[in-house]
C-alpha positions in Angstrom: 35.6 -19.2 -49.6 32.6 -16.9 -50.3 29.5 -17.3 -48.6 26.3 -17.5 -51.6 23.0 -19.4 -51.4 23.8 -21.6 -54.0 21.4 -25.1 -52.2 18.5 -24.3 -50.5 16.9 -26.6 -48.0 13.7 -26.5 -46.1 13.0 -28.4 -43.1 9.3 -28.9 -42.0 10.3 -29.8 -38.5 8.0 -31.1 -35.3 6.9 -29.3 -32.7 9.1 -30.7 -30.5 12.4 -29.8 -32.8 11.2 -26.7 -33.5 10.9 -25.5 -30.3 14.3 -27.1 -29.7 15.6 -25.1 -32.5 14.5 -21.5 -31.1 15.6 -22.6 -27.6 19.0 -23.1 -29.4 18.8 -19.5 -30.9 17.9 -18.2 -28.0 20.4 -19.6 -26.1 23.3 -18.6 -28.4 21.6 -15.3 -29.3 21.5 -16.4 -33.5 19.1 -15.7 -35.9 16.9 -18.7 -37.1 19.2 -19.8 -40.2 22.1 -19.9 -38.1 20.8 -21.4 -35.3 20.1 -24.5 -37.8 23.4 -24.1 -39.8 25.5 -24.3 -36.8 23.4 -27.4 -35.3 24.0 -28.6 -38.8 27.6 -28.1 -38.9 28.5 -29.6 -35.4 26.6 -32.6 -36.3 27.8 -33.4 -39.9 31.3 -32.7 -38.2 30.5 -35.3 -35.5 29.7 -38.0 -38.4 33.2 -36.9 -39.6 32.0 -35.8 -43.0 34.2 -33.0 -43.3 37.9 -31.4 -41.8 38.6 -29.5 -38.7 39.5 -27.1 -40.8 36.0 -26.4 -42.5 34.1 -27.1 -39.2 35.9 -23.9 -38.1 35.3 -22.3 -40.4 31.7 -22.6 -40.7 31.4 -22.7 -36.5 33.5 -19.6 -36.8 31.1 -17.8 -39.8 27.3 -19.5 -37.6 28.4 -18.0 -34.0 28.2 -15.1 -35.0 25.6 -13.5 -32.7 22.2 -11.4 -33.4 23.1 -8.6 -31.9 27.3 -8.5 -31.7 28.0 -7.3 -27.8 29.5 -4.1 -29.3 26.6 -2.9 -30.9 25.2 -3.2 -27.3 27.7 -0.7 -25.9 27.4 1.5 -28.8 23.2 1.5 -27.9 24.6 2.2 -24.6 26.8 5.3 -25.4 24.4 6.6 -28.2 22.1 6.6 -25.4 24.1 8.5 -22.9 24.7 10.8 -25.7 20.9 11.4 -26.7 20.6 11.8 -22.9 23.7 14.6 -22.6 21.9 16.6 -25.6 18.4 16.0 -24.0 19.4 17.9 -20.5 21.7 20.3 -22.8 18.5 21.6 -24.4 16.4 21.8 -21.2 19.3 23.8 -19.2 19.3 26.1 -22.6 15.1 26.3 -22.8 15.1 26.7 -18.5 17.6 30.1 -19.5 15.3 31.5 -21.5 13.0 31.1 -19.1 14.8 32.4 -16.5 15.6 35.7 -18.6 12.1 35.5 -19.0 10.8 35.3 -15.3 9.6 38.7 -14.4 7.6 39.2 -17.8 5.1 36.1 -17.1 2.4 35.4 -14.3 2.1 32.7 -11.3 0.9 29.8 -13.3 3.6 30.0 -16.4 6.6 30.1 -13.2 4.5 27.3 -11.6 4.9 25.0 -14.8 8.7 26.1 -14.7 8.9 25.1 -11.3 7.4 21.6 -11.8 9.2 21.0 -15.2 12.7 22.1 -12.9 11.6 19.3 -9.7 12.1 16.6 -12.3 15.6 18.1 -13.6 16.6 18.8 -10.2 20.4 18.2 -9.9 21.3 17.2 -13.4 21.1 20.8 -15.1 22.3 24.1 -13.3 19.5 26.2 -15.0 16.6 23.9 -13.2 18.3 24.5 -9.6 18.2 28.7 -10.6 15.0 28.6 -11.0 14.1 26.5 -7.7 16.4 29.1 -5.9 13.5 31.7 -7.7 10.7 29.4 -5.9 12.3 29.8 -2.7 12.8 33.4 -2.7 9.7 34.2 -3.9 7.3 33.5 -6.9 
């Protein structure tokens, strides 16, 4: 069975089914059109105007979800990654500075000071350069 548009039909609903309707989305995390299919479906089943088999199938194809929950660990680990090359580049950046240290005057190794506070513990170059503060600007 192939999925095409081949009947259109627009609802004008009321306020109060409307609201229903987006409740109902929200609730089973659907987009709008199959929020309404699946309503649809359960309901037409209910009046037995069609198989078990068909209900299934089309309760099956209007469940499917907004947002499927492994897209949200993939956001999760694309974020963990974006996160691992973020600190990556700051512990590389924080070594240049570091080779850099004795060419530069009080207020360039303040900024690097401040900038390694807020990496403090998550990349080894920011905790060199707090070793520097303590020894000595």
């Amino acid at each position: 069975m192939t999925f095409q548009r081949e009947h259109q039909l627009t609802l004008f609903l009321p306020p109060e089914l409307h609201l229903a309707l987006i409740k109902y989305q929200a609730q089973k995390e659907l987009g709008r059109p199959y929020a309404g299919l699946l309503l649809i479906t359960k309901q037409i089943y209910q009046e037995k105007l069609i198989t078990k088999e068909l209900y299934d199938i089309f309760v099956n194809r209007y469940s499917r979800k907004l947002v499927p929950e492994n897209f949200k660990e993939q956001e999760i680990v694309m974020q963990k990654r974006e996160l691992k090359v973020k600190l990556e580049n700051m512990n590389k950046t924080m070594g240049y500075a570091l080779q850099e240290w004795g060419l530069h005057n009080v207020e360039w190794k303040i900024k690097w000071i401040e900038k390694a506070r807020s990496f403090k513990d998550q990349i080894p170059n920011a905790n060199l350069i707090l070793e520097k503060e303590e020894k000595n600007l």
